[in-house]
N, C-alpha and C positions, 0 to 999 in steps of 0.2 A: 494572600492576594484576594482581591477583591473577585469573585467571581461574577458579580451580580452587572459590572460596569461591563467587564465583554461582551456576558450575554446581552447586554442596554445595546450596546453597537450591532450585535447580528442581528439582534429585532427590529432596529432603524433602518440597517442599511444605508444607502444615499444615493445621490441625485439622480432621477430621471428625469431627462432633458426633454422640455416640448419640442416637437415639431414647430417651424418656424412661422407654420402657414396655419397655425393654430393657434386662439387667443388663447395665450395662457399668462395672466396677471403677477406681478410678484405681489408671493404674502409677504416677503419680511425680507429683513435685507441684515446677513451679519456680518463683521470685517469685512465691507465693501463688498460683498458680494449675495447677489440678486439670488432669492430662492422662490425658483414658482411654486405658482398653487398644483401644476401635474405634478411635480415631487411630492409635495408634502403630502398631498391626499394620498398618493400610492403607498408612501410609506406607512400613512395612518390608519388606511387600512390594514393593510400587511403586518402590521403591529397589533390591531385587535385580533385577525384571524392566528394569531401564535399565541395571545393570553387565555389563561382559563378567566380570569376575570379583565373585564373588559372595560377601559380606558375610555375616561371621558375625552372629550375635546380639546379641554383647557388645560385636563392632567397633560395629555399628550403635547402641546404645545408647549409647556416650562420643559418638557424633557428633550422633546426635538432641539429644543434652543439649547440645552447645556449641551448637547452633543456635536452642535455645528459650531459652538466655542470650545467644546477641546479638540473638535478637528483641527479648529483655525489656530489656537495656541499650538499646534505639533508643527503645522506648515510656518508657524512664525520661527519654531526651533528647527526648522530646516531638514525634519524626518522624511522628506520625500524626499531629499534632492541627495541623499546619502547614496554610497554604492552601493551597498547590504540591501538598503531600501531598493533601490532601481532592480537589482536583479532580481531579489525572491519575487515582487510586484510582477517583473516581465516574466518568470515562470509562471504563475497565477494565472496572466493575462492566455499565454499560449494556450495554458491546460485549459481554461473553460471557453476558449475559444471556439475547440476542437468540437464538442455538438452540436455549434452553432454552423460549422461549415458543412455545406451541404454536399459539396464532392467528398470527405470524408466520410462521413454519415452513409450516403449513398450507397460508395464502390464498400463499405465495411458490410454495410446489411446485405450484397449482393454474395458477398464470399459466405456470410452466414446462412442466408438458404439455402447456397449450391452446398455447403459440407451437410445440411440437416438434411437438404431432398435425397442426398445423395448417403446417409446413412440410415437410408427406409430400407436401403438392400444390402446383404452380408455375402461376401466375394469370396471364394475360395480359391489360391490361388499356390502355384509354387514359386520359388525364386529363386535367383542367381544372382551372385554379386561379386565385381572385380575391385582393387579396389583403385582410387582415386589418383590418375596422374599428378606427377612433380610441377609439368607444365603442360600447357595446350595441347604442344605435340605427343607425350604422353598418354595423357589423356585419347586422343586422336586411334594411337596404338591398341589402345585397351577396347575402343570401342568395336575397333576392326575386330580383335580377339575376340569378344561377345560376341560379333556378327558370324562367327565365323562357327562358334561351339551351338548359336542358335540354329544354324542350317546342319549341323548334327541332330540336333534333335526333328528336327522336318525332315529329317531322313529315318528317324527310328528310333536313334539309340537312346538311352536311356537318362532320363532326368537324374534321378536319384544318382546314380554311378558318376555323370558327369559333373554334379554337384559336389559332391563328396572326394574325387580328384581332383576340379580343379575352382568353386567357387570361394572366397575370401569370408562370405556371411560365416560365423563364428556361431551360430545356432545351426548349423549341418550337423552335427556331429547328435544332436538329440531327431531332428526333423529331418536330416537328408533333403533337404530342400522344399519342403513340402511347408506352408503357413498355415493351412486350413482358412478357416474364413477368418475375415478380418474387416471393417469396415473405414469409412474417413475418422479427418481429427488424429488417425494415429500412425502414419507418416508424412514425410515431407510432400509440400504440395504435388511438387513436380510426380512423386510417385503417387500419390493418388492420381491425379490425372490421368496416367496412365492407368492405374488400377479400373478405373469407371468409363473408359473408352475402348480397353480392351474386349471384342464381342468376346464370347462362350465358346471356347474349344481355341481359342488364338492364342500366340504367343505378341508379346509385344515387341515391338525394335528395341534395340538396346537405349538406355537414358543412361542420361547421369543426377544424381543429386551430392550434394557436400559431401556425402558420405561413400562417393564412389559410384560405379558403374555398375547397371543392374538389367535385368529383362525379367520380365514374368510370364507366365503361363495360368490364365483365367478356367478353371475347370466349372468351377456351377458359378450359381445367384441365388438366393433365397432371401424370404422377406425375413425380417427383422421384426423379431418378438419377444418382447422384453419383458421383465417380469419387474414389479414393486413386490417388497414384499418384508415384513418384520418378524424378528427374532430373537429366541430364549439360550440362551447358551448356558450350560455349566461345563467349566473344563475339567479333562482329565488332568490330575495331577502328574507331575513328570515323571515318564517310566513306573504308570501307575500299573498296579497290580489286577489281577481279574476283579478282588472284592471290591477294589477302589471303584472300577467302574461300575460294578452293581448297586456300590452305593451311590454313584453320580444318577444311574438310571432311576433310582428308587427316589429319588428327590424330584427328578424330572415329573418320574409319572406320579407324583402328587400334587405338582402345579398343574399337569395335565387334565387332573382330577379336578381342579379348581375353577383353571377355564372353562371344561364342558360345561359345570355349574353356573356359568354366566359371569365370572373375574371376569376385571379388563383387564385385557390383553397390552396394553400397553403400559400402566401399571406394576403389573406382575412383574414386565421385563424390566421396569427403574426399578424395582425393591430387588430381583432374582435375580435378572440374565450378567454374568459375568464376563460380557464384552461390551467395546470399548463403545457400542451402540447403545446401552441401556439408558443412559441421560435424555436419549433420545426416542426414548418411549419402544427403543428396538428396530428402529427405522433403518434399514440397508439401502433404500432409494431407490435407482433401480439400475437392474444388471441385466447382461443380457447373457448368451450361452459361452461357456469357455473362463466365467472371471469367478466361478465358484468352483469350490472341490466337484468331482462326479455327486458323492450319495446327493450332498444339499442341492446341486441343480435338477436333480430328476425330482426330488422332495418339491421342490418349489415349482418345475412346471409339470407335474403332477396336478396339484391342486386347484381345484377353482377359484373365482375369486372371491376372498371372504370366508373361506377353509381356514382352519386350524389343522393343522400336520400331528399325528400322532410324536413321541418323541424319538428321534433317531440319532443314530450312531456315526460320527466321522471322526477324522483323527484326531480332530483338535476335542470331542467330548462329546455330549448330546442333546440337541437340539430343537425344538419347539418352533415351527415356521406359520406366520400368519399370512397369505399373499394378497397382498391385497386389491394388484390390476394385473392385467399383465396387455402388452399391446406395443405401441410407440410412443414414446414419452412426448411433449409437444416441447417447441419450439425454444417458449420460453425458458423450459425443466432444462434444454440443454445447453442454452445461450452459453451462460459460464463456462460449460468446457468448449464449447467452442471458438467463445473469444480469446482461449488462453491457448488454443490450437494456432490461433492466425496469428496472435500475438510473439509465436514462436519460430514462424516460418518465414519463407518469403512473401507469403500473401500480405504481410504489414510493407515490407517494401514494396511490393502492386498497389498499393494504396497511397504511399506519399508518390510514387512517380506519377500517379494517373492524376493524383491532387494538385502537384507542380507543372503537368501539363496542363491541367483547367487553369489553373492562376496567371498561366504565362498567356492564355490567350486571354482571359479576364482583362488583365494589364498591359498589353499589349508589349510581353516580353519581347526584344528583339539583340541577339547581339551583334555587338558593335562590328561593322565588317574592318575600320582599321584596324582593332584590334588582335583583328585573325593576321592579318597581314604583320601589325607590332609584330606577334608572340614568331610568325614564320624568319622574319627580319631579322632579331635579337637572336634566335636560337642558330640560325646557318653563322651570325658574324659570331657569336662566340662556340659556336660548334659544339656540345653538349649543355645538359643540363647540368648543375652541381650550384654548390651555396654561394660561390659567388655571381653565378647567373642569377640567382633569388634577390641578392644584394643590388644588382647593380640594373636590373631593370623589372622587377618585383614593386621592391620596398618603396615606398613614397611619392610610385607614378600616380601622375591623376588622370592619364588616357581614361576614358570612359570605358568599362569591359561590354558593359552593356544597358539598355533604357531598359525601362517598365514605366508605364502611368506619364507622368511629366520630368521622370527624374533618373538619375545615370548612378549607376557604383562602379570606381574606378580601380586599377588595377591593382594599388595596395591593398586592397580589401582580401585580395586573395593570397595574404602571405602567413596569415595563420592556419591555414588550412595546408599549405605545403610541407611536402617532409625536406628540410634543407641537405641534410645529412646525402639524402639519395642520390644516384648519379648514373644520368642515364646518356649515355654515349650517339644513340642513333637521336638525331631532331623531329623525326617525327614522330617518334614512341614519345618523347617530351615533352611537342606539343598533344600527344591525346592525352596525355597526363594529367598536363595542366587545367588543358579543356574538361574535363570529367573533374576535378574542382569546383571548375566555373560552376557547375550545378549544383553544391555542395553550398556556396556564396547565396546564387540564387535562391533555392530551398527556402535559405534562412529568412533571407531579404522578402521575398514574397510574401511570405507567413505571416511573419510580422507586420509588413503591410494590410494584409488582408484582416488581420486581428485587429488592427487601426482602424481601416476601415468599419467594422464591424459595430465601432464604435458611435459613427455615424447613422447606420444603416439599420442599425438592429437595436431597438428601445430593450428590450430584455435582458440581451446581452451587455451594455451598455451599463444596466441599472445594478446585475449580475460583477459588473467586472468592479464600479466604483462602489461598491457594497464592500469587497474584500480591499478595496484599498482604506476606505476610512476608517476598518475594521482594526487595519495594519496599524495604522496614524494613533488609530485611540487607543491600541492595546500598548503601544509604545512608549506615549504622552501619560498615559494614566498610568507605568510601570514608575517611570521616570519621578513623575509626580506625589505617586502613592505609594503605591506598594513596595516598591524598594527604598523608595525616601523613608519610611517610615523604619524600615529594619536597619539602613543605613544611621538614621539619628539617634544615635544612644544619646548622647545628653538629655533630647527629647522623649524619650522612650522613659529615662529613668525622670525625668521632672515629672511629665505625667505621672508615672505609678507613684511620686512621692505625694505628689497633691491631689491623688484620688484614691488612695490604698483603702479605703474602706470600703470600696467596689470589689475586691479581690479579696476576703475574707471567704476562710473555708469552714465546711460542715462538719469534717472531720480532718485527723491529723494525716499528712504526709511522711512519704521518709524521704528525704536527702541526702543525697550522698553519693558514695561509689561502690560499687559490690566488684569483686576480685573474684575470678573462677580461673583454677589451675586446673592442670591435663589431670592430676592424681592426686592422694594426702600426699606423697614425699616433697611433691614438688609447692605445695602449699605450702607446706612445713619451712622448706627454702623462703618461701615470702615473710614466713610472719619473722624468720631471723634476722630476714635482710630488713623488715620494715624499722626493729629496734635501730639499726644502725643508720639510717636515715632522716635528713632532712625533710621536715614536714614541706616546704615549698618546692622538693627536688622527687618526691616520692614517687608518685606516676613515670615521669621519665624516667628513673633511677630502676624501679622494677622491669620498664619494657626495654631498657637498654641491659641489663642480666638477665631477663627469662625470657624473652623475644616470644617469640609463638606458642610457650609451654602455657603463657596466660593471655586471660582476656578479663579489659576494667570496661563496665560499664559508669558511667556517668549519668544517675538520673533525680526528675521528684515525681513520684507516684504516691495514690492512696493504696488501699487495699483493693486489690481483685485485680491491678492494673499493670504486677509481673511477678510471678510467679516466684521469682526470686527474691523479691522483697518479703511478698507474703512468706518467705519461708523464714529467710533472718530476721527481720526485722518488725514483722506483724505476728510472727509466732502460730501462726496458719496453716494448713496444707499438709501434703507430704512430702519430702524430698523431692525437689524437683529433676529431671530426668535431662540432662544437658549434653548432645553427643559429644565426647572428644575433652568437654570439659567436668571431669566427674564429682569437683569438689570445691568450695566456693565459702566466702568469709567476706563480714562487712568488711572493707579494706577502711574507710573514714564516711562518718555520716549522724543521723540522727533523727527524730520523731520531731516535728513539728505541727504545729497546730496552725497557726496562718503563715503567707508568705513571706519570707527576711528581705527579699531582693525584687528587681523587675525579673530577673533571668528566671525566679520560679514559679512565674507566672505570664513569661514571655510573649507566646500565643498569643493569649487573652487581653494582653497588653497592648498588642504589636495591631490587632482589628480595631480597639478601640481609638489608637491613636491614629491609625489610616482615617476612619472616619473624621477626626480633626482637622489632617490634612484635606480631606475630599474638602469639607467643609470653607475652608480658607481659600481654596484653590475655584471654587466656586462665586466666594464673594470677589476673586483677583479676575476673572474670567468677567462677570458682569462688567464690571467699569472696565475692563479691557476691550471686549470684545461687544458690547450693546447692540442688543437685536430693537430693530423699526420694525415694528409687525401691523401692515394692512390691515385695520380691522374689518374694511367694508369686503374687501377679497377671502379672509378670514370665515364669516359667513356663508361664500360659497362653497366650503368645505361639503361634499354630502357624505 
């Protein structure tokens, strides 16, 4: 495959649209259709500021033009108007839609300062937990039960004791209810909130989150001080002995020795430290109290910052600590975990509700009041829910469910989103059934609308979105046309290499062939008996259907240095090569060649050159197909 032609498309991009109330002239006009001078320029910039070497004017014009004729040849083959096409495109559209809307964007940065402001401080706290009702009223029960063991403890008795008797948290049994400090980002919202509203010395009311029914008990605050900090590791060997670890000591304290000498420190830890941090110069990032063993966290906020740590002793070996800050890490350091905190909770559903109530007033969502009445109507005459209510006044009505903007979506809209199967007997559980759907339709509807929108509204986004479609169109158009045409045409493939073989002349000889590796000699020794009594055109199949997995054929043509197993049979090279599983190996059929017999042994090299033939043709079929008019007096106003 061509890689050179995709990256041409993501360096072009495509069309941005002028504003209306904006002269903007067309340059050039290809299959009927008008390109102003604001696209072109934007892209022509955008295309110098991505080259190291930078594009004249005129260069840039013959290429803008071949690219708006393979756009227009993929729309002429109808790649837009495909399913495959329409969906992955409307995925596309959605996702880069999303930083462009600004009630997203908003209500998302608004959860990410409250978890960051709100993990300047580290809560100590105890807890309890019941666990989770079957149904509401359930639920309901448990909570009363929490209320009830919480005014035990407002009377006295004891946290520990009554945790340990009767709380469901599955960490009692080490903790007795006790958490110690903990901060956001590491439970469900809900319990945080709770955690960061309870004052100091309070218990909270009982909650519930997914995981069941809970209440805490807030004993301190403290600020939060974190430590950066990098490190040298050598581990003990397992179930090592005393010498062993004298000897781990004794290597330590010579790179110790090295450092004080002015080694870097990071360095040392890519050549020395034997964990899995060393790639990374010894980087841990930063932690805060509680996420390392005892000795290394005292080592580490011991030190000042820009200390070197004498080397010390933990269970996994000994260790060498650089620290490098220690404080609160900023905003940005933690965004990532924190976007993977919201990302996990209910704060991402607080984001699309509060973004589908901005939309609905945007658009002036309204639903349809006969509708309410319809869904009341249908559901008292046929008296429950079930699949044939879905059938018979569901599927194929065009009742309006509801407006937005100037436009209505009607009642079958909402029959993919219903569970048919279900069956709900009371008509008004039914109708909230149905209705909490309805939001589900909408969601979608709106979104999509407003990403349409967007398209209007927003020049960026706009330029953003038809970038990844012509991107699509070209990567498609140009597979179609090249890259796979070209591996698809053997006939083609083998004329060219017969009428240009003296381009594919080699320097040295290859070997061709097959190499055979069996599990051991015996089972080798099976091959070479079976090989006498075989058909040369039947052989490969013939050995893998008697020795199934005991062997393995490679099929290759290499020079020397280019597999190891060549170089041993057949280039006379090396040492025995080392093959897990397969310990023992014999040319099965082949031989030394000096230039190539076939296309297939120099396929690759074949298969680029002939692409380029194709591009070529497909190029001269594009001009007289698709002829670009290009303004030359608007052409000029390019700056």
């Amino acid at each position: 495959m061509k890689a050179k032609l995709l990256i041409s498309s993501l360096l072009l991009g495509t069309a941005i649209l002028a504003f209306a109330k904006v002269k903007d002239p067309v340059i050039m006009t290809i299959n009927g259709k008008d390109i102003k001078l604001s696209e072109f320029e934007y892209l022509y910039h955008k295309n110098n500021e991505q080259q190291l070497d930078k594009e004249t004017l005129e260069q840039y014009v013959d290429r803008f033009v071949l690219y708006k004729q393979k756009v227009a040849d993929a729309e002429a083959a109808g790649i837009d108007t495909t399913d495959l096409f329409k969906r992955e495109f409307e995925g596309y559209q959605n996702d880069l839609a999303t930083p462009y809307i600004t009630e997203d964007t908003t209500y998302r940065w608004n959860f990410i300062s409250e978890a960051y402001e709100r993990s300047k401080k580290e809560i100590d706290i105890d807890h309890f937990m019941l666990p989770t009702g079957a149904n509401p009223a359930e639920t309901q029960e448990l909570l009363a039960r929490m209320d009830s063991i919480r005014t035990c403890v407002l009377r006295g008795e004891n946290w520990a004791d009554l945790a340990m008797k009767y709380s469901s948290d599955p960490s009692k049994a080490r903790n007795h209810g006790h958490y110690g400090y903990v901060s956001s980002c590491t439970f469900p919202y809900e319990f945080e909130n709770q955690l960061y509203n309870t004052p100091v010395g309070s218990i909270s009311q009982p909650f519930t989150t997914n995981f069941g029914v809970h209440m805490i008990r807030v004993n301190a605050v403290r600020e939060r001080d974190d430590v950066h900090a990098k490190h040298i590791l050598k581990l003990f060997p397992k179930n090592a002995t005393d010498e062993q670890k004298a000897e781990c000591k004794a290597k330590m304290d010579s790179i110790y020795a090295l450092l004080k000498a002015g080694a870097n420190f990071e360095e040392m830890a890519k050549a020395e430290s034997q964990d899995n941090s060393a790639q990374r110069g010894g980087d841990l990032g930063w932690f805060g109290r509680g996420r390392m063993v005892k000795p290394f966290e005292e080592a580490a906020y011991a030190l000042a910052d820009g200390e070197i740590s004498e080397p010390f002793e933990t269970v996994y070996g000994y260790h060498i600590i650089k620290k490098v800050a220690h404080g609160m890490p900023t905003i940005e350091m933690m965004r990532p975990m924190i976007d993977r905190a919201i990302s996990r909770d209910e704060r991402t559903k607080l984001i699309t509700e509060r973004r589908l109530e901005d939309l609905k007033a945007k658009y002036n969502y309204k639903l349809n009041p006969d509708f309410d009445k319809y869904l009341t109507s249908t559901l008292q005459s046929h008296g429950k829910y079930d699949s044939t209510y879905v059938a018979q006044n569901i599927k194929g009505v065009k009742l309006p469910m509801f407006f937005y903007a100037d436009k209505s979506v009607p009642v079958s809209q909402l029959t993919p989103q219903l569970i048919e199967k279900t069956l709900i007997l009371n008509t008004d559980n039914a109708k909230e059934y149905i209705l909490s759907k309805v939001m589900n339709v909408a969601d979608g509807v709106l979104t999509d609308y407003n990403a349409h929108e967007l398209v209007n509204s927003n020049p960026e986004y706009r330029n953003l979105l038809n970038e990844y479609r012509d991107g699509m169109l070209l990567f498609e158009i140009s597979n179609r046309r090249v890259w796979k045409a070209a591996n698809k045409d053997t006939v083609g493939l083998e004329n060219y290499f017969a009428e240009h073989r003296d381009r594919y002349n080699w320097n040295e000889p290859h070997f061709k062939g097959i190499i055979l590796s069996a599990k051991n000699d015996s089972v080798l020794q099976l091959v070479k008996a079976a090989q006498r009594e075989m058909a040369p055109d039947t052989l490969t199949d013939g050995l893998y259907n008697r020795f199934g997995n005991d062997i393995r054929m490679e099929r290759m043509v290499v020079k020397q240095g280019e597999n190891n197993l060549a170089d041993y049979l057949a280039f006379h090279v090396g040492d025995k090569p080392e093959r897990r599983g397969y310990e023992a190996f014999m040319i099965l059929e082949g031989k030394l060649i000096n230039n190539p017999e076939e296309v297939s042994d120099v396929r690759g090299a074949v298969a680029s050159d002939y692409q380029d033939v194709l591009e070529q043709r497909w190029k001269e079929e594009l001009a007289k197909k698709y002829p670009a008019k290009i303004n030359k007096k608007v052409l000029k106003q390019v700056k």
